[in-house]
C-alpha positions as CSV (number, residue, x, y, z in Angstrom):
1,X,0.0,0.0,0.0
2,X,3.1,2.3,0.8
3,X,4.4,1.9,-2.9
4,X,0.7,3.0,-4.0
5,X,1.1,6.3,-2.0
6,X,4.2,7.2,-3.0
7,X,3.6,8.9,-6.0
8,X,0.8,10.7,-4.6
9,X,3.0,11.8,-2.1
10,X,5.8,12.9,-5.1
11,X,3.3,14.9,-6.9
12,X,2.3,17.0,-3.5
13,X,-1.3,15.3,-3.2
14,X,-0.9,14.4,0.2
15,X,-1.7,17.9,1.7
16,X,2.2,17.5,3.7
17,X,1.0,14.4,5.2
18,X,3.5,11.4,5.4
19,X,2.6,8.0,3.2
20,X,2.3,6.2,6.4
21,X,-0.4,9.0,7.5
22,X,-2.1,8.4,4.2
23,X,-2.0,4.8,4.2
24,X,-3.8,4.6,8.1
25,X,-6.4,7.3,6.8
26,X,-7.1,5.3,3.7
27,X,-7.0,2.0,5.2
28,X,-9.1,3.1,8.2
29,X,-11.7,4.9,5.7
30,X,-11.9,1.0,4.1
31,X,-12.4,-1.0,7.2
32,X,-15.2,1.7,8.2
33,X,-16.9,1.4,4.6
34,X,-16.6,-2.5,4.2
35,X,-18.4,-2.8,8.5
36,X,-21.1,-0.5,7.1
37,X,-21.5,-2.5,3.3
38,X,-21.3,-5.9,5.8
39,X,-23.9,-4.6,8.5
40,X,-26.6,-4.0,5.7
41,X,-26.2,-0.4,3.2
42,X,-28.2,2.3,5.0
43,X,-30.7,4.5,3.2
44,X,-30.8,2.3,-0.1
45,X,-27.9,3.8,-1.3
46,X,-25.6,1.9,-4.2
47,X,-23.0,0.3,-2.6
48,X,-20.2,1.2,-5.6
49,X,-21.3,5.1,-5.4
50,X,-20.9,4.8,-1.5
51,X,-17.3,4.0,-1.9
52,X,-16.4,6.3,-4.8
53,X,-18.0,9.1,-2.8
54,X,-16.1,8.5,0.3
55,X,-12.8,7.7,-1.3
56,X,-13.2,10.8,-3.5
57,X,-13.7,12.9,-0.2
58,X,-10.5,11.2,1.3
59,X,-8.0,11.9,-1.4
60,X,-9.8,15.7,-2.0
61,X,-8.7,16.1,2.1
62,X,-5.4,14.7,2.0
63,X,-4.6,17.1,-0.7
64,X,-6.4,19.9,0.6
């Protein structure tokens, strides 16, 4: 996952966070998203847009 940061990290998308921050951030954002998709998808929403939404609003963050 390190290697998968890196060049977002190169190309200043990171917002001066380290990889390793970005790595927890994104792997914590995952293991909140798959217990909600495993628990039953609230409010009938689609399960792919769900994701892209919240991954979307991670990366946007980190680089903000």
């Amino acid at each position: 996952m390190m290697r998968r940061f890196e060049p977002l990290a190169a190309a200043g998308l990171l917002g001066g966070r380290s990889v390793p921050e970005a790595v927890v951030a994104f792997d914590s954002l995952c293991q909140g998203m798959a217990s909600v998709e495993l628990r039953g998808i609230p409010f009938g929403l689609d399960p792919e847009q769900m994701w892209r939404v919240a991954v979307w609003a991670l990366l946007n963050g980190l680089a903000a």
